[in-house]
ZASEPA-898494 format. One record per residue (C-alpha): residue number from 1; residue in three letters; y negated, x negated, z negated. Coordinates in nm, 2 decimals. Layout:
N
+-----+-----+--------+--------+--------+
|   i |  aa |     yy |     xx |     zz |
+-----+-----+--------+--------+--------+
| NUM | ala |      Y |      X |      Z |
...
+-----+-----+--------+--------+--------+
This chain:
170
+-----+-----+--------+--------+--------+
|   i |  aa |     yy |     xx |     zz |
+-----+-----+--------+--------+--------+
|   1 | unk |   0.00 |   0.00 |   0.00 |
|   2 | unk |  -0.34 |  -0.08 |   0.10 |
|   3 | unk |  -0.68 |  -0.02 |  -0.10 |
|   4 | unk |  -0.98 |   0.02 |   0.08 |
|   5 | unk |  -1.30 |   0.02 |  -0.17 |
|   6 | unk |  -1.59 |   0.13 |   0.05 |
|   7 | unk |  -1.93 |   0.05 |  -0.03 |
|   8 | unk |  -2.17 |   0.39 |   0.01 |
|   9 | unk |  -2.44 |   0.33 |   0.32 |
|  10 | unk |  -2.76 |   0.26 |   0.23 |
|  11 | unk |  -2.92 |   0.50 |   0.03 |
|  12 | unk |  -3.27 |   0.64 |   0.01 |
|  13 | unk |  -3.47 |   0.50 |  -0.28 |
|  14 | unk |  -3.73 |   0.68 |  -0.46 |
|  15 | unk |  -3.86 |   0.53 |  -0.79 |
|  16 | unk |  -3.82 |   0.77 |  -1.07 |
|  17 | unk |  -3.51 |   0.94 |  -0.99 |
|  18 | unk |  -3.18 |   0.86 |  -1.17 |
|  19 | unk |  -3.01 |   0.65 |  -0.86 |
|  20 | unk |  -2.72 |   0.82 |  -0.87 |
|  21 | unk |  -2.87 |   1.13 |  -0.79 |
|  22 | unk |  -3.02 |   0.88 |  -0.43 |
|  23 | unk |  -2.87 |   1.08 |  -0.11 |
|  24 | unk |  -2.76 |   0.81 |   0.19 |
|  25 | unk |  -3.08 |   0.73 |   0.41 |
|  26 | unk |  -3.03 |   0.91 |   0.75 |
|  27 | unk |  -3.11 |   0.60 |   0.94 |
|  28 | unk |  -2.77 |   0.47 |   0.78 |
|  29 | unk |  -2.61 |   0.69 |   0.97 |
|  30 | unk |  -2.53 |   0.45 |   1.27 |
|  31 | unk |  -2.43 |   0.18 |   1.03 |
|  32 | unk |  -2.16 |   0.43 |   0.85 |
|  33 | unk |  -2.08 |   0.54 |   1.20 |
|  34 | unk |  -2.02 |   0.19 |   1.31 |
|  35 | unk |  -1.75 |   0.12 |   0.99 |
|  36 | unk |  -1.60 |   0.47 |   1.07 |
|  37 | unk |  -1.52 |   0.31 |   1.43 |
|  38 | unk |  -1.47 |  -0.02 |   1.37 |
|  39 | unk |  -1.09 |  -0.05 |   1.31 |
|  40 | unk |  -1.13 |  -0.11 |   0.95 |
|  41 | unk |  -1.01 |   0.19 |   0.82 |
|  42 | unk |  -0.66 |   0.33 |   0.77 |
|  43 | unk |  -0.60 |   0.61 |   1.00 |
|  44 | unk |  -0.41 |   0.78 |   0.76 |
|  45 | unk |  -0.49 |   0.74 |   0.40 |
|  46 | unk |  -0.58 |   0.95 |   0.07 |
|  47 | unk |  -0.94 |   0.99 |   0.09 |
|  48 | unk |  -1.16 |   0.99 |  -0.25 |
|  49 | unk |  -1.50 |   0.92 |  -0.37 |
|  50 | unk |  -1.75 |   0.89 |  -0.67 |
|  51 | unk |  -1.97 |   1.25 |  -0.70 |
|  52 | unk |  -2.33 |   1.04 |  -0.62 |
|  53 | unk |  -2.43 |   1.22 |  -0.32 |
|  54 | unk |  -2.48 |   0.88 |  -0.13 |
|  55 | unk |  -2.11 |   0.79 |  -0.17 |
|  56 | unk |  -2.01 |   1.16 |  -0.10 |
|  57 | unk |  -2.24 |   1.16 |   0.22 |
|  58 | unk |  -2.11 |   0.84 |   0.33 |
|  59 | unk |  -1.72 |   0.97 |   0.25 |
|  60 | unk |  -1.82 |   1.23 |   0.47 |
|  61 | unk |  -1.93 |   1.11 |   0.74 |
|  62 | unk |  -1.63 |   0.83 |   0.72 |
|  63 | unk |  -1.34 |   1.09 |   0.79 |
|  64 | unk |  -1.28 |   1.38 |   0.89 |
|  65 | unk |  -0.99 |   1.42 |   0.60 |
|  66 | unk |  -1.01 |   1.58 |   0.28 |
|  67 | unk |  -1.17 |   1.37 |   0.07 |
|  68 | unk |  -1.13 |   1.43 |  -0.33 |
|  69 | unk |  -1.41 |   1.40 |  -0.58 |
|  70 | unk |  -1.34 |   1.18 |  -0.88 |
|  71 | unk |  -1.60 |   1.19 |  -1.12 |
|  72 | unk |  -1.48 |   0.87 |  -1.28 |
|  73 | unk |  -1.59 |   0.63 |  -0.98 |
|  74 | unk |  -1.93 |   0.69 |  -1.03 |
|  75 | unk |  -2.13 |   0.31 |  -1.04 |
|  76 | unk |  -2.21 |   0.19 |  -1.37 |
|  77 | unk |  -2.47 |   0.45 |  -1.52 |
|  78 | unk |  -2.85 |   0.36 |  -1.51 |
|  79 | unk |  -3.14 |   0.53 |  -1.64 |
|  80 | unk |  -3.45 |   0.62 |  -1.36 |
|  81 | unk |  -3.56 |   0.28 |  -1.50 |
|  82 | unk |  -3.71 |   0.16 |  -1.16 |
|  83 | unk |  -3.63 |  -0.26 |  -1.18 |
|  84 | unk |  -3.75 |  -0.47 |  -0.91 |
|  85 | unk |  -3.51 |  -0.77 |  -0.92 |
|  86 | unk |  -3.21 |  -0.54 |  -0.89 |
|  87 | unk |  -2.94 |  -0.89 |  -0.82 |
|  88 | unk |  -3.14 |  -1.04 |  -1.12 |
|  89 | unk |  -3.07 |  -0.75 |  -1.36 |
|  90 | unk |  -2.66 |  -0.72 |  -1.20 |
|  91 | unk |  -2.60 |  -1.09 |  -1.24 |
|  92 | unk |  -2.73 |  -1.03 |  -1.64 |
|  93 | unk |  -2.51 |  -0.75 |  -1.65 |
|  94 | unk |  -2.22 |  -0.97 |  -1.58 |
|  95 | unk |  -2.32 |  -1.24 |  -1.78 |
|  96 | unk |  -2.35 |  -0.99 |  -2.09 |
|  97 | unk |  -2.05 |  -0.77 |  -1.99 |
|  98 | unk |  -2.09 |  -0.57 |  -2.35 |
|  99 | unk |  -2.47 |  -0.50 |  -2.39 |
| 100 | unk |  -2.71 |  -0.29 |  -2.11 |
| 101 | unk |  -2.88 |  -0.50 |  -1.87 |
| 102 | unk |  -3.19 |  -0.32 |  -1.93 |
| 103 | unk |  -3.28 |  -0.01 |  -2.15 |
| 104 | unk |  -3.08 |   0.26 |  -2.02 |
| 105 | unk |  -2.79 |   0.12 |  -1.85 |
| 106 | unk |  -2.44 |   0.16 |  -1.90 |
| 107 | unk |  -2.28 |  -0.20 |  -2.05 |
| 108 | unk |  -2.04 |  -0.30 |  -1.79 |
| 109 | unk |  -1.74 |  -0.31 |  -1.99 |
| 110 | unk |  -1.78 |   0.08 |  -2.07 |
| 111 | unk |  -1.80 |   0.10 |  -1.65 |
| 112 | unk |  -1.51 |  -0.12 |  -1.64 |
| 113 | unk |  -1.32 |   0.08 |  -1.87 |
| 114 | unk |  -1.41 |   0.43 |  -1.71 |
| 115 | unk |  -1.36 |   0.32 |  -1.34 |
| 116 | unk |  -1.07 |   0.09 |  -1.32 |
| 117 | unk |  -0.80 |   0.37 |  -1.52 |
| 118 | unk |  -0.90 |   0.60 |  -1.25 |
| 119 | unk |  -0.82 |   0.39 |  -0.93 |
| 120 | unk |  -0.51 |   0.29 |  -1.13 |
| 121 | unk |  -0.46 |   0.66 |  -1.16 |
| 122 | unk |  -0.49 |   0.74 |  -0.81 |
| 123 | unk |  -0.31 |   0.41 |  -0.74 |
| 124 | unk |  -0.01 |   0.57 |  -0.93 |
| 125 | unk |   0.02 |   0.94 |  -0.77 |
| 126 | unk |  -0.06 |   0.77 |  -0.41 |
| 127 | unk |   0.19 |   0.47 |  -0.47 |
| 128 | unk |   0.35 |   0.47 |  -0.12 |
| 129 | unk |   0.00 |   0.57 |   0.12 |
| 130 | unk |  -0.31 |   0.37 |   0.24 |
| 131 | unk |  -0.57 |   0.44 |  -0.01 |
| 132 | unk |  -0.93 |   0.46 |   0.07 |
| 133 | unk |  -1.18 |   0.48 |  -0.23 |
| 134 | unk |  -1.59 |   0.53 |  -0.15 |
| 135 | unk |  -1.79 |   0.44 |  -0.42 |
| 136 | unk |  -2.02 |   0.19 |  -0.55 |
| 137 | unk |  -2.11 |  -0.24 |  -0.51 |
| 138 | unk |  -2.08 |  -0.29 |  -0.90 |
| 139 | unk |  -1.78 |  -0.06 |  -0.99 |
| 140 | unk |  -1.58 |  -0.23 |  -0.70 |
| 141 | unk |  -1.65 |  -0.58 |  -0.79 |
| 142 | unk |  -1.51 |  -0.49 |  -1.14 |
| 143 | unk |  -1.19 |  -0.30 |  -1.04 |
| 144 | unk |  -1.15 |  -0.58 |  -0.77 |
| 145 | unk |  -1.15 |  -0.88 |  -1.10 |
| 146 | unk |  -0.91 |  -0.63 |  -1.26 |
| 147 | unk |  -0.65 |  -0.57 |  -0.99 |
| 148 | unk |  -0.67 |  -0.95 |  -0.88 |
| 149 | unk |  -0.68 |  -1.12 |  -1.22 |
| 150 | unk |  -1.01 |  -1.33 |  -1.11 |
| 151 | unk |  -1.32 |  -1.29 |  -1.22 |
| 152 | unk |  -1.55 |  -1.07 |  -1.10 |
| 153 | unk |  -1.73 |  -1.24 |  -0.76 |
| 154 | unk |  -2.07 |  -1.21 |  -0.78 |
| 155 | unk |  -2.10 |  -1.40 |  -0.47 |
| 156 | unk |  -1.90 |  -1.13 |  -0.31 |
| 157 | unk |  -2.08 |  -0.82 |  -0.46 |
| 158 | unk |  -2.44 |  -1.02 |  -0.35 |
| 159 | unk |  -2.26 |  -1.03 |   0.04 |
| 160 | unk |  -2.18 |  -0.63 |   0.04 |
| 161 | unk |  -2.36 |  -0.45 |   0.28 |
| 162 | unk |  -2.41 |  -0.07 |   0.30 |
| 163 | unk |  -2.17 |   0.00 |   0.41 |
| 164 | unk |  -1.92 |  -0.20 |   0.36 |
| 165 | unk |  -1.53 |  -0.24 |   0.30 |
| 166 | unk |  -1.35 |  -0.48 |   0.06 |
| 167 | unk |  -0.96 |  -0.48 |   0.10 |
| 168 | unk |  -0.70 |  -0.53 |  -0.15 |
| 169 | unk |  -0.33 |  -0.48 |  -0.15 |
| 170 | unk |  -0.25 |  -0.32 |  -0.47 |
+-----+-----+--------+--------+--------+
């Protein structure tokens, strides 16, 4: 089995609101539309995704399968706290897995924790199938560490585009 963690498309950012509320830009459209056609996708696979409506939008526009809704993969929680050096404020997050990054964000450990017994979960019940997942840069880089044993790649979460798909046989 296969499991394909999609990265959402880029999404449309607007200071003040909660970025997991953030839909997908609609001029990311081509660039999901490029991934959905370039070959590096299963075309058959269990189909799921964090709520956020970028990742749902981006799911969406991905396949044209069912695509389940697991509330769990959501990226690691952050207040509307707008922060300017977003890589700055991830790579602290890393550094200090157990304490928020900034006022208002979710430690990484308790994102850890919530996201990686989900895809285990989903893992499980789709043992034999291609998985794809479509979530979030951080929450990937995390189950990524777990499933591999490594620690998490910061260069690798830095080199994610939107979208984009990291591949790991589980």
């Amino acid at each position: 089995m296969t499991l394909h963690l999609v990265r959402h498309g880029r999404p449309t950012m607007t200071p003040g609101v909660p970025a997991a509320e953030w839909d997908l830009d609609p001029a990311a459209y081509d660039d999901v539309w490029a991934l959905r056609s370039s070959g590096r996708l299963p075309a058959r696979a269990a189909w799921f995704t964090s709520p956020e409506p970028k990742a749902v939008q981006t799911a969406q526009l991905l396949t044209d399968a069912r695509v389940g809704v697991l509330p769990d993969l959501r990226e690691h929680e952050r207040s509307a706290v707008w922060v300017d050096d977003f890589p700055d404020v991830v790579r602290r997050a890393f550094a200090a897995p157990d304490e928020p990054a900034v006022p208002g964000w979710e430690p990484l450990v308790a994102c850890r924790d919530r996201v990686v017994p989900a895809v285990r979960r989903v893992l499980d019940v789709h043992g034999d199938d291609d998985v794809v997942l479509v979530g979030h840069g951080t929450a990937w880089t995390l189950v990524v560490a777990d499933l591999t044993g490594a620690a998490p790649d910061l260069a690798r979460w830095a080199a994610l585009a939107m979208p984009d798909v990291v591949v790991v046989d589980a």
